[in-house]
C-alpha positions in Angstrom: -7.0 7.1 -10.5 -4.3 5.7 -8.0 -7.2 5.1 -5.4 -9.0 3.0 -8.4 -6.4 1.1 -9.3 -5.3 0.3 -5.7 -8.9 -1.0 -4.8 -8.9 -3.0 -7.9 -5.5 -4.7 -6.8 -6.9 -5.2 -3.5 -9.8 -6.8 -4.7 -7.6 -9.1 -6.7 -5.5 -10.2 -3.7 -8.2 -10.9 -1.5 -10.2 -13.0 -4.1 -7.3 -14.9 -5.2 -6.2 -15.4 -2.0 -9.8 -17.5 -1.1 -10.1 -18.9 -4.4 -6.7 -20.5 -4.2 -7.2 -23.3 -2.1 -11.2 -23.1 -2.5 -13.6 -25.4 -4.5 -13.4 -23.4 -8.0 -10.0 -24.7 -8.7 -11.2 -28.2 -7.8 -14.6 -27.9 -10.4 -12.6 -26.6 -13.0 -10.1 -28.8 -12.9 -12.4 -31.7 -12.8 -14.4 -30.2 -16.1 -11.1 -30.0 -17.4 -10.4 -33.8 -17.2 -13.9 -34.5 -18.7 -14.2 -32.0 -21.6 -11.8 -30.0 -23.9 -10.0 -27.0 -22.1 -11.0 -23.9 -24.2 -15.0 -24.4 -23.7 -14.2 -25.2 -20.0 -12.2 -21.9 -20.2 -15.1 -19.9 -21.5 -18.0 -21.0 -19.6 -16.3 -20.6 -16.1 -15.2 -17.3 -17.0 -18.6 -16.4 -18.5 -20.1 -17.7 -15.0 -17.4 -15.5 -12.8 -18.2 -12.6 -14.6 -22.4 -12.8 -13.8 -21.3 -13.8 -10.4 -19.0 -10.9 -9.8 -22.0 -8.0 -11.5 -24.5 -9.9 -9.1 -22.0 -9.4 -5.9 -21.0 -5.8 -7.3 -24.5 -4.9 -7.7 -26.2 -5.9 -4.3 -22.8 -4.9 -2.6 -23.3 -5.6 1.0 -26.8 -7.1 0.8 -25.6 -10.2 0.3 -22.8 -10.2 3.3 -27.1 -10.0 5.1 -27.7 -13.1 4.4 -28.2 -15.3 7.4 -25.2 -17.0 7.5 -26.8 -20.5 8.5 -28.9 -20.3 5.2 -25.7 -20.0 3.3 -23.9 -22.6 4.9 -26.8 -25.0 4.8 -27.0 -24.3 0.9 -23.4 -24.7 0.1 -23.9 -28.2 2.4 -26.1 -28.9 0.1 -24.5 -28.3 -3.2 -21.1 -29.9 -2.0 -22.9 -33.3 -1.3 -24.8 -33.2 -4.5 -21.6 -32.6 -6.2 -19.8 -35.6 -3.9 -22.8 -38.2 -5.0 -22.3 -37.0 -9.0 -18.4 -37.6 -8.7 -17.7 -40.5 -6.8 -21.3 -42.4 -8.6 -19.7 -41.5 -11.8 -15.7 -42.3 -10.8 -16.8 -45.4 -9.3 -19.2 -46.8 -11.7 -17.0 -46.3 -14.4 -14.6 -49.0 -13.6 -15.5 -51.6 -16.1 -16.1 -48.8 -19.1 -14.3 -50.6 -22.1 -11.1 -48.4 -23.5 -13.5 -48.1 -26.4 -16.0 -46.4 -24.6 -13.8 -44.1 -22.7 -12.4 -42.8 -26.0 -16.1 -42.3 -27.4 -17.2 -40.6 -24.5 -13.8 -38.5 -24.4 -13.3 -34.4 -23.9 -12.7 -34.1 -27.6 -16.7 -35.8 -28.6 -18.5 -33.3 -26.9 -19.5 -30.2 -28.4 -18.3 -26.6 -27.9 -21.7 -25.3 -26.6 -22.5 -28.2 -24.1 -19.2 -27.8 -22.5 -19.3 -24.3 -22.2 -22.8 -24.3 -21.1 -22.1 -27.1 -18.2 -19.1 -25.5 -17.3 -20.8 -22.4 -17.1 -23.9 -23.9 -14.8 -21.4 -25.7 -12.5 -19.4 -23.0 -11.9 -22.3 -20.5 -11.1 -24.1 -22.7 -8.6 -21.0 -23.5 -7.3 -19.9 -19.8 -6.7 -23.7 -18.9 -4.6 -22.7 -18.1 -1.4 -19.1 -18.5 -1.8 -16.2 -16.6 0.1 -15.1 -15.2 -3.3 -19.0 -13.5 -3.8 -19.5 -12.7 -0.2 -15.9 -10.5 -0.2 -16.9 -9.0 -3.6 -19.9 -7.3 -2.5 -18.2 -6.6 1.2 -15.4 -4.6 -0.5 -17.7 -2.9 -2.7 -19.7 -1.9 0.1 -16.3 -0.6 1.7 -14.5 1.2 -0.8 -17.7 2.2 -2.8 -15.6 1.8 -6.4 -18.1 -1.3 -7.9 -16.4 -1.1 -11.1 -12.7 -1.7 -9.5 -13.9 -4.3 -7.1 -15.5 -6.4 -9.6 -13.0 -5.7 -12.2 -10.2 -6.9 -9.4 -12.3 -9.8 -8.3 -13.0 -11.4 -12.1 -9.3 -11.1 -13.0 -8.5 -12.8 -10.2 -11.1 -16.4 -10.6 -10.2 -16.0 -13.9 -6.5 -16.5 -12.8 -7.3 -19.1 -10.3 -9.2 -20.5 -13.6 -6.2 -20.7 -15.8 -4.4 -22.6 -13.5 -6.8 -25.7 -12.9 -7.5 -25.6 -16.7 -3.5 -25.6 -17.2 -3.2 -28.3 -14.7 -6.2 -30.7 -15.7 -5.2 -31.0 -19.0 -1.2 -31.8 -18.0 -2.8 -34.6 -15.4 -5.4 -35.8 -17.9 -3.0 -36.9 -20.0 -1.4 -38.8 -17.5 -4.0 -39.9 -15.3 -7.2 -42.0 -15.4 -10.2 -39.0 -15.1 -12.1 -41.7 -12.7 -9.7 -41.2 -10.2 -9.7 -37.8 -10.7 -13.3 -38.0 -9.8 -12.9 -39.8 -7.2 -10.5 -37.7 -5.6 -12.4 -34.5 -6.2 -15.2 -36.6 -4.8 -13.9 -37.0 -2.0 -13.0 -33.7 -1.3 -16.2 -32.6 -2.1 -17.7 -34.5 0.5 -15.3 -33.3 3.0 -16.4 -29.7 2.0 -19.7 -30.6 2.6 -19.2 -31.9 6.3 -17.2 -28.5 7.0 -20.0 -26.5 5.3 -22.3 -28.9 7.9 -20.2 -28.2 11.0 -20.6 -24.8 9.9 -24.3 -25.0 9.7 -24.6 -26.9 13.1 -22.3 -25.0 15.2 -23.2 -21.2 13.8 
């Protein structure tokens, strides 16, 4: 039971230690300035928790993977992500105060923004550090259930933190340049995940 229990804190550490600075807290925060935090809440965790039995259940499979195929995809998704923020933090600029508060956090249903909090989240988390430790440690320490118990705890931490901390800033700052900001670093995700790809 000790043995459990220690794995399960491992696991815990280690995610949260990648998550931390990594590109979950930035989505979710973002999602946080654009829709309500509860569904936000909900759908990321929901997403965590398929990406943590996927990781659990192919265990060190996934760590396989060639490693320029995963870089190339997350190169991929980060850019796609930098052309969705910036387009829509930029092109935004001359929205009327009117519009803004139409198309506001608090207009859009539970279920959509739950659902695209959810799908963000999960392509977001394909190949990430978080995933690719999962399964390594449940490969390691051969306790699945502690591993991916320890690893969900801990995005859903990281989680709580960016939804805590987008609502406090979207209530003081303009979500454009939010978006632009997390556009930004998007993009500069994107060229490390390239380097990454180039260089091997």
């Amino acid at each position: 039971m000790a043995a459990t229990f220690l794995v399960l804190l491992t696991a815990f550490a280690v995610v949260l230690a990648v998550e931390l600075p990594d590109k979950t807290l930035v989505a979710t925060l973002v999602l946080t300035t654009r829709y309500r935090a509860w569904p936000v809440f909900v759908g990321v965790c929901v997403a965590f928790l398929v990406q943590c039995v996927i990781a659990v259940s192919f265990g060190s499979v996934l760590t396989l993977l060639p490693e320029r195929v995963t870089t190339g995809v997350v190169t991929v998704l980060f850019a796609v992500g930098a052309v969705m923020l910036l387009r829509e933090g930029f092109g935004a600029e001359e929205d009327s105060e009117q519009d803004a508060a139409r198309s506001g956090p608090d207009e859009v249903s539970f279920r959509r923004a739950a659902l695209t909090s959810f799908g963000v989240l999960f392509a977001a988390e394909w190949g990430d550090a978080s995933q690719l430790a999962t399964a390594g440690l449940t490969a390691h320490y051969g306790h699945p259930f502690a591993v991916g118990l320890g690893a969900w705890l801990a995005l859903v931490a990281v989680a709580g933190v960016a939804v805590l901390v987008g609502r406090k800033i979207r209530a003081r700052v303009r979500p454009q340049l939010i978006q632009r900001i997390a556009g930004f670093v998007f993009a500069a995700f994107a060229a490390f995940a390239l380097y990454q790809t180039i260089v091997g």
